[in-house]
C-alpha positions as CSV (number, residue, x, y, z in Angstrom):
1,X,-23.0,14.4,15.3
2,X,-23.0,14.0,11.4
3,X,-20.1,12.5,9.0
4,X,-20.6,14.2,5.1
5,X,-18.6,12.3,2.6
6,X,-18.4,15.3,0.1
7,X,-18.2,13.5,-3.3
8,X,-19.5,9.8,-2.7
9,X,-20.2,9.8,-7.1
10,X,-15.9,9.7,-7.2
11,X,-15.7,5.7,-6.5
12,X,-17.7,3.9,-8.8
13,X,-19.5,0.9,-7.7
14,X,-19.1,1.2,-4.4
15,X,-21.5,1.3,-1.6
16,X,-19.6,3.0,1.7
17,X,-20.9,0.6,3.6
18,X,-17.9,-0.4,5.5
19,X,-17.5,3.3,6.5
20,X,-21.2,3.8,7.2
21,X,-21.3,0.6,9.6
22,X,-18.2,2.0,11.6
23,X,-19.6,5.5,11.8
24,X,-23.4,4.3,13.3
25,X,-22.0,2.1,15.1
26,X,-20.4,4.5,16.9
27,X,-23.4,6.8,17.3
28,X,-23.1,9.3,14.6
29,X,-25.0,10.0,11.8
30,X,-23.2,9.3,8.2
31,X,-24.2,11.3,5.1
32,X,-23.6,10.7,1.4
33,X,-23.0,14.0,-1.0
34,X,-22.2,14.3,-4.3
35,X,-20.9,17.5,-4.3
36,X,-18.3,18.6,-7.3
37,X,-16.8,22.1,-6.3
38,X,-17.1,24.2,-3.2
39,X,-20.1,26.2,-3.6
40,X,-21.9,22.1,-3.2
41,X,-19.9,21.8,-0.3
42,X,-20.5,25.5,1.6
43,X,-24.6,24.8,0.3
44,X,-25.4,21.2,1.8
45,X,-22.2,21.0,4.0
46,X,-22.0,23.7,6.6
47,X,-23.6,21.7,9.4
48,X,-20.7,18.8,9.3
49,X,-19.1,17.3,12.1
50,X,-16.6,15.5,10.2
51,X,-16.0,15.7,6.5
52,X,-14.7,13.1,4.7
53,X,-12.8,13.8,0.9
54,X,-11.6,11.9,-2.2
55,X,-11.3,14.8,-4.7
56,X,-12.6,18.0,-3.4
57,X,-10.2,21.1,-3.6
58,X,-11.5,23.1,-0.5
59,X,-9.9,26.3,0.4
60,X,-10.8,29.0,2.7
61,X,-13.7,29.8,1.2
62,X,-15.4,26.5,2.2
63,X,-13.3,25.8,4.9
64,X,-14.3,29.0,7.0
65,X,-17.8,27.9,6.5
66,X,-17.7,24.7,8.5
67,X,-18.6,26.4,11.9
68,X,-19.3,22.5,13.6
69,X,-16.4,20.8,11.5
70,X,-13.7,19.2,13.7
71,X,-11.6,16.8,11.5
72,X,-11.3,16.3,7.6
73,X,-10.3,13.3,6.4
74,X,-8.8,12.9,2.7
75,X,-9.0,9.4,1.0
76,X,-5.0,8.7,0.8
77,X,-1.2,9.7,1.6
78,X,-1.5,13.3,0.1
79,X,-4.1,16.1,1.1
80,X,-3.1,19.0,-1.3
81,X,-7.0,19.0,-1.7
82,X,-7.3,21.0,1.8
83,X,-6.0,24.4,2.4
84,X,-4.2,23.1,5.8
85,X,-3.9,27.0,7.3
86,X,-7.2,28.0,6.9
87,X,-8.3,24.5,8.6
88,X,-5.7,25.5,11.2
89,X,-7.1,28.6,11.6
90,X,-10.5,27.2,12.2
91,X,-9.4,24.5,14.5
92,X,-10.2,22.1,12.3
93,X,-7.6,18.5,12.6
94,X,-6.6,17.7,8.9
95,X,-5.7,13.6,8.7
96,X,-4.4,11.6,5.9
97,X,-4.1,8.2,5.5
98,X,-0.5,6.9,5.6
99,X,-0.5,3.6,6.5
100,X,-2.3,2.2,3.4
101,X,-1.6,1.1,0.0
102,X,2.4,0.7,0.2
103,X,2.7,-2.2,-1.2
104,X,0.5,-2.0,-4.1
105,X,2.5,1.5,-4.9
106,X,5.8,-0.3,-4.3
107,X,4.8,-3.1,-6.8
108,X,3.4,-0.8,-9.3
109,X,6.5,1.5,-9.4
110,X,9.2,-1.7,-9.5
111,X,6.9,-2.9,-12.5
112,X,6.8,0.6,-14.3
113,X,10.6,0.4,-14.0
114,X,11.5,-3.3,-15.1
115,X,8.4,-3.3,-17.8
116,X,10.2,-0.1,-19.0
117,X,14.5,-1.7,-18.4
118,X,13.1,-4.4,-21.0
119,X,11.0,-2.2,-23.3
120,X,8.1,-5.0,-22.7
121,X,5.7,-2.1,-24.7
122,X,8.4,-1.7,-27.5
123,X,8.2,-5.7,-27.9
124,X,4.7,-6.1,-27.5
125,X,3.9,-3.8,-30.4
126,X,6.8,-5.1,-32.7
127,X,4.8,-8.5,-32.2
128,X,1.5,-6.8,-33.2
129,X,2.8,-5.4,-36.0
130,X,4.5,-8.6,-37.2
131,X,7.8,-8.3,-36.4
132,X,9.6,-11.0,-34.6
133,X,13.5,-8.9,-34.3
134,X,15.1,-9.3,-30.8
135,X,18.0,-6.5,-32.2
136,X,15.5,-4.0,-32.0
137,X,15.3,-1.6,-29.6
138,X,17.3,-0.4,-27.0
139,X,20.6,-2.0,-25.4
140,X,19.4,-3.7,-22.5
141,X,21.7,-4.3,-19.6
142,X,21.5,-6.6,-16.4
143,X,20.6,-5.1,-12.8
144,X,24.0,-5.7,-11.2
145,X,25.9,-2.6,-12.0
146,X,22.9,-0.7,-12.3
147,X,21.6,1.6,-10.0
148,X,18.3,2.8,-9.2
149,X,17.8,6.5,-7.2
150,X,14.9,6.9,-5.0
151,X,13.6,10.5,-4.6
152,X,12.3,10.8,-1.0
153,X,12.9,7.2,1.5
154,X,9.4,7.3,3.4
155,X,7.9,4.0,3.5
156,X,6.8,3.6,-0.5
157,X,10.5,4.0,-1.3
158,X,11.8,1.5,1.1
159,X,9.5,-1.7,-0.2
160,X,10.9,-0.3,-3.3
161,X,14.4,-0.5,-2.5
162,X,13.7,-4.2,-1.0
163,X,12.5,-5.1,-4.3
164,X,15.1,-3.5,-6.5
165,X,17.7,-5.0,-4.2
166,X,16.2,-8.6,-4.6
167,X,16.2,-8.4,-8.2
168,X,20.4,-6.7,-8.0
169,X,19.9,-3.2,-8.7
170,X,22.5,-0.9,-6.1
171,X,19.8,1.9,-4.8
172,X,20.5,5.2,-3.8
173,X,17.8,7.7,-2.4
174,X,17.5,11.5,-1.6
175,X,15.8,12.7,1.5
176,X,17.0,15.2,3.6
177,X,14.2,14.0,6.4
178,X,15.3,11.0,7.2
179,X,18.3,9.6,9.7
180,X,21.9,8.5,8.2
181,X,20.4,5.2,10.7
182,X,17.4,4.7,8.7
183,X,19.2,4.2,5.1
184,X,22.2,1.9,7.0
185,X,19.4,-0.2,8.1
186,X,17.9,-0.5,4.8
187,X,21.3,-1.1,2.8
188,X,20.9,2.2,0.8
189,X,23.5,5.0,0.2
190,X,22.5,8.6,1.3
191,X,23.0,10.7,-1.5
192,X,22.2,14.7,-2.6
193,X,19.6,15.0,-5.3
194,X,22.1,16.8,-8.1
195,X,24.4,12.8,-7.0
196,X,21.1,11.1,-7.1
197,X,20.4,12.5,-10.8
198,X,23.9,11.3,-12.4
199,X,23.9,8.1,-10.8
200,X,20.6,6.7,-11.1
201,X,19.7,4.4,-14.5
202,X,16.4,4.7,-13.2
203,X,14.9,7.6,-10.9
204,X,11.7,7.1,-9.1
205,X,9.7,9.6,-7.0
206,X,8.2,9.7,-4.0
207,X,8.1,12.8,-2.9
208,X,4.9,15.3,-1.9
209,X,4.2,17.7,-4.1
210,X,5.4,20.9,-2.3
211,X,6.9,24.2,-3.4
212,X,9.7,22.8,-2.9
213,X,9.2,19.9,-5.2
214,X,6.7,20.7,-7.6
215,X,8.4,20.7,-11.3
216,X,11.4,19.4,-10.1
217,X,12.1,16.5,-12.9
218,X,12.5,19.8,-15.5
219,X,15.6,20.5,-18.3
220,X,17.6,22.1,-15.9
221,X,17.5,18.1,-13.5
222,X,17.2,16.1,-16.8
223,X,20.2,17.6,-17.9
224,X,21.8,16.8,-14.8
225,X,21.1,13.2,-15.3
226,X,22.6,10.0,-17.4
227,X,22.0,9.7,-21.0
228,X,19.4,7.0,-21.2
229,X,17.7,7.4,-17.6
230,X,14.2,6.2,-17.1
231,X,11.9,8.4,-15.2
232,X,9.3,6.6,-12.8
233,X,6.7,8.5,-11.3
234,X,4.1,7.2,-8.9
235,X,3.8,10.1,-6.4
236,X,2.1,13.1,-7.7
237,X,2.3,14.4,-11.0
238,X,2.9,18.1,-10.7
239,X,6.7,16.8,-10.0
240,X,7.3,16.7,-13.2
241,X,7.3,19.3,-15.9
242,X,5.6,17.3,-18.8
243,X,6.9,19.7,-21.4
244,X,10.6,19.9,-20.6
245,X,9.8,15.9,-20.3
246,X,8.8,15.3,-24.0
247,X,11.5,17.2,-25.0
248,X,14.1,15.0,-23.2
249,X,12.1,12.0,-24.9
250,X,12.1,13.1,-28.1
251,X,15.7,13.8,-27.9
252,X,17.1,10.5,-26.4
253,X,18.4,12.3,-23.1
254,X,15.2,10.6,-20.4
255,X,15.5,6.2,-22.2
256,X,11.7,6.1,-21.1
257,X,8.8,7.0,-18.8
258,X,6.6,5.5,-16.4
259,X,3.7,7.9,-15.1
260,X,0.8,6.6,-12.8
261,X,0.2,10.5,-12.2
262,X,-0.1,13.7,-14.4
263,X,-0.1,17.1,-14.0
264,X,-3.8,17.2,-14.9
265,X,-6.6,14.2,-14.5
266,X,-8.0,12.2,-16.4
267,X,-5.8,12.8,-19.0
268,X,-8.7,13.0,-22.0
269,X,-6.4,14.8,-24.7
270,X,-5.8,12.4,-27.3
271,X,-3.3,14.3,-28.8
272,X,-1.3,14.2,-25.8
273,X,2.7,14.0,-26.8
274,X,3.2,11.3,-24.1
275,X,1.1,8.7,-26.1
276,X,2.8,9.2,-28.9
277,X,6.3,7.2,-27.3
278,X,6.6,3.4,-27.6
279,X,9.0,4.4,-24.2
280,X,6.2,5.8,-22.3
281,X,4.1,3.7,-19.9
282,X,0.8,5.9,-18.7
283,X,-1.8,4.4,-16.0
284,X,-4.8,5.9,-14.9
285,X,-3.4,6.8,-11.1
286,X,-4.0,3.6,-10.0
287,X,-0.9,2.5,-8.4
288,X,-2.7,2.2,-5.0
289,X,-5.7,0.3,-5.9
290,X,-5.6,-3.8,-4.4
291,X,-9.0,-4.9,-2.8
292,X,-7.1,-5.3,0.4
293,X,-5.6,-1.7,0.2
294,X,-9.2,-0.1,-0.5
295,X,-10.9,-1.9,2.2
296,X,-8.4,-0.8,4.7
297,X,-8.3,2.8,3.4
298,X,-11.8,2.7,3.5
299,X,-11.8,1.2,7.3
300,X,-9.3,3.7,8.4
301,X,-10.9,7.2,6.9
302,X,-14.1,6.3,8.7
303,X,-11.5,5.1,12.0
304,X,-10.0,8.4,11.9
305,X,-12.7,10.2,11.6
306,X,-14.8,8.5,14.7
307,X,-11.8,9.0,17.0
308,X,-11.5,13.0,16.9
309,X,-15.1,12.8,17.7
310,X,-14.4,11.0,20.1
311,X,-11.8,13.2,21.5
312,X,-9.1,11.4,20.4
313,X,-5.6,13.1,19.1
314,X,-4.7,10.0,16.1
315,X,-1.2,10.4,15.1
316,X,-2.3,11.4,11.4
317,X,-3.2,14.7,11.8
318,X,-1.2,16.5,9.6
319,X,-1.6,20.0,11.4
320,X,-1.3,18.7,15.1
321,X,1.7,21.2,15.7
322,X,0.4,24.3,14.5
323,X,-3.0,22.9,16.7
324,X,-0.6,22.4,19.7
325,X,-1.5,19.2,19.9
């Protein structure tokens, strides 16, 4: 049986050999592609077993092509990049990887927040530009009586919470999935999302983009929310409209901005509004990355993908009841 990685070109530098040693190993054949859109995919593709996918947006007009294909595995948490009814439809098992990375995107969204709670960019460039004024800037206020709100409580949100709660922030969090039990445990108070947005000093999300959820951070939230609130977003960035975002910026209402996602990547407008604010912290979606954190998302893609062919039913398959699994 054969294993395509679609776009091996999408990591630079790196070899796949920890994924090609646990695929042979197992007996199956392990293929490198570089394909870029789905007409690549449907042309040197159709004969896969497995696929394996970092950035490939496949829809049904791939998908249906994949006669032999019984599992696709996407590189991370979300899989937006597969069209999960038409895999269903096909019989195909869709898995994710959700195990990996949560601490590396817990750090990076506490460190967004606090670099952004003491304006560390607005200070850095007043340095730069020779100014040595400590007055400038912002009021900055201590954690106790501050509260950050947590949209969504998966398992991202709750290293978060551990961390904001160690440093004396009082955390609130939104999620309408997850037991009254599991936020007692955690010290956290249960809140709606229209509470959530005029309590929080700082609102991070870590939600899936959804219909649901997509554009939700918009003028109609913002204005929902405390003068002064910071925005931290380390989930996906479609959540947020980047428009009604700026606005809120330029006018004082959102205090600052910390995006590790955007609605489109790379970002390669230079004229981009966000760069213009000395309140705005942008990185290049890399919240996830640790060497530990790749090595075990790289282990568990190829995992994943050896034990459906194997006949095994993995508990990350994302469409195992509408498979009847």
């Amino acid at each position: 049986m054969k294993v395509i990685l679609l776009d091996s070109q999408v990591i630079s530098g790196y070899d796949y050999s920890i994924e090609q040693k646990i695929i042979e190993d197992a007996g199956f054949t392990f293929v490198k592609e570089t394909c870029t859109n789905e007409d690549d995919v449907i042309a040197r593709c159709s004969d896969a077993d497995a696929i394996l996918n970092i950035t490939i947006r496949m829809s049904e007009k791939s998908i249906s092509q994949l006669k032999n294909c019984k599992v696709m595995v996407r590189y991370g948490i979300g899989y937006n990049e597969f069209d999960v009814d038409a895999a269903t439809k096909m019989g195909i098992k869709i898995c994710n990887v959700t195990t990996y990375c949560i601490p590396e995107v817990a750090l990076h969204a506490t460190s967004l927040a606090l670099a952004l709670v003491r304006q560390l960019k607005h200070y850095d460039q007043c340095v730069a530009n020779g100014v040595w004024n400590g007055n400038l800037g912002r009021k900055m206020r201590r954690p106790a009586g501050q509260t950050i709100g947590l949209c969504g409580f998966g398992n991202i949100a709750k290293a978060i919470a551990g961390n904001m709660q160690g440093i004396g922030y009082h955390v609130i969090a939104y999620d309408p999935y997850v037991t009254d039990r599991v936020f007692t445990e955690h010290n956290v108070k249960k809140v709606t999302l229209d509470e959530l947005f005029a309590q929080a000093d700082i609102i991070s999300l870590h939600l899936p983009e959804t219909d649901e959820t997509r554009g939700m951070i918009n003028k109609d939230s913002i204005a929902k929310m405390k003068d002064g609130a910071i925005i931290i977003n380390a989930a996906r960035g479609p959540l947020v409209n980047e428009a009604d975002l700026v606005d809120a910026l330029k006018s004082g209402k959102v205090g600052g901005a910390g995006l590790d996602v955007l609605t489109e990547e790379p970002m390669k407008d230079k004229s981009n509004p966000l760069l213009a604010f000395e309140n705005v912290i942008l990185t290049p979606h890399i919240a996830y990355n640790s060497v530990e954190a790749n090595n075990e998302l790289f282990q568990q893609v190829a995992g994943t993908a050896v034990d459906i062919l194997n006949g095994g039913n993995p508990p990350n398959i994302v469409n195992a009841k509408a498979l009847n699994l």
